[in-house]
C-alpha positions in Angstrom: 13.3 -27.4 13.3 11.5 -26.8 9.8 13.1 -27.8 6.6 12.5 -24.9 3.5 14.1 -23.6 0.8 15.8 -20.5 0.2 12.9 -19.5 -2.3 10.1 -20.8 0.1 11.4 -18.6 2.9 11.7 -15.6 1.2 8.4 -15.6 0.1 7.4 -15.8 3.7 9.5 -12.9 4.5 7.7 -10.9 1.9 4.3 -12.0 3.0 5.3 -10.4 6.5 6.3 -7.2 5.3 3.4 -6.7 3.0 1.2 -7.3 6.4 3.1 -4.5 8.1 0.9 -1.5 9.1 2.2 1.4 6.5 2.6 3.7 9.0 5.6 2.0 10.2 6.6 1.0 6.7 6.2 4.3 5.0 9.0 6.1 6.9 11.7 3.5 6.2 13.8 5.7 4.1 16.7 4.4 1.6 16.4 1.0 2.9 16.6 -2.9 1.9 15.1 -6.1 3.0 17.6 -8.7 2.4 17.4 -12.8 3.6 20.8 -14.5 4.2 21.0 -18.1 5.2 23.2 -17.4 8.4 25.1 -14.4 9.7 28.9 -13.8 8.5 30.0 -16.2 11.7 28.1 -18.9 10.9 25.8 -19.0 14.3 22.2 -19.9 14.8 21.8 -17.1 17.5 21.3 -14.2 15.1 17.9 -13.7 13.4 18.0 -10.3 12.0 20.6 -7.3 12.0 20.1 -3.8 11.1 22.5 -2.8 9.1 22.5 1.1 9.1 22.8 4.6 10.6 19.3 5.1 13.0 17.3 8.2 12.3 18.3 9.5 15.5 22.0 9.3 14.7 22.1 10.8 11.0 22.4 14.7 11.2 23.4 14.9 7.6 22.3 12.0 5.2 22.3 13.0 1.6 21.5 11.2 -1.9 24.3 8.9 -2.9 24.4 6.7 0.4 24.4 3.6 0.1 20.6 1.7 1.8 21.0 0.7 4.8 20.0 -3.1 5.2 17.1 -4.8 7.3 18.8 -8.3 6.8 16.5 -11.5 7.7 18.6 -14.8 8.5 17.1 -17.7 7.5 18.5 -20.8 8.6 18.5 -19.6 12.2 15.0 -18.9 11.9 14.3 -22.4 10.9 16.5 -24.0 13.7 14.2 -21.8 16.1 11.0 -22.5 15.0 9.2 -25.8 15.4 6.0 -25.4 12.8 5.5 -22.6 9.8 2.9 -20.7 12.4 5.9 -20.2 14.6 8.2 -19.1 11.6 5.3 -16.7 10.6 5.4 -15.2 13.9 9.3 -15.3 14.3 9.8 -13.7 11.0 7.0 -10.9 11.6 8.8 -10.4 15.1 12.2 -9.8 13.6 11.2 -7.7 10.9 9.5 -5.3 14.0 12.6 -5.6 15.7 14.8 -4.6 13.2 12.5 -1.8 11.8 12.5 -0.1 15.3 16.7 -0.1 15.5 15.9 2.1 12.3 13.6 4.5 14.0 16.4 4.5 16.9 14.4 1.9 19.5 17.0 -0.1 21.2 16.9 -3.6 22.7 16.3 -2.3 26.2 13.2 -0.2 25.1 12.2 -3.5 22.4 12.3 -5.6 25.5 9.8 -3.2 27.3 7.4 -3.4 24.6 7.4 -6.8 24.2 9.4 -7.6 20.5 13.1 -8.4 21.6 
């Protein structure tokens, strides 16, 4: 387990996302990145959600929605992780994850490529 602060561990989170290749940034579309200290039932289990309607499920999605959300949960990530290499990779890992339920990649195909 690795002790950091709120501040500390966003940071980190932006760090990862600015070393995300743009071509799989550059399509997000009316979306925000957003670090919580644990999910709304308090577990350690969940280290991302994607909060949102997939680009294969909208048919109509105009101005005036509200962003979907890419949420990364920080206090699970520090009870999984043993050193701040391991967080790095973690948090990068989550951030893919959750990305691809965006473009409409689910667990079973995530699992197959290697990021669930």
């Amino acid at each position: 387990m690795i002790e950091m602060d709120a501040e500390t561990f966003d940071a980190l989170v932006t760090a990862e996302l600015d070393l995300l290749p743009d071509a799989m940034i550059d399509g997000l579309d009316n979306v925000v990145f957003v670090v919580e200290d644990r999910p709304e039932d308090g577990s350690l289990d969940l280290l991302g959600l994607y909060d949102g309607l997939a680009l294969t499920e909208r048919d109509r999605y105009g101005v005036g929605e509200l962003p979907d959300r890419i949420i990364v949960y920080r206090e699970p990530h520090l009870h999984t992780c043993d050193d701040i290499e391991d967080l790095r990779d973690e948090v990068h890992t989550t951030l893919v994850h959750e990305i691809a339920h965006f473009y409409g990649i689910d667990d079973a195909r995530l699992h197959e490529l290697g990021w669930a």
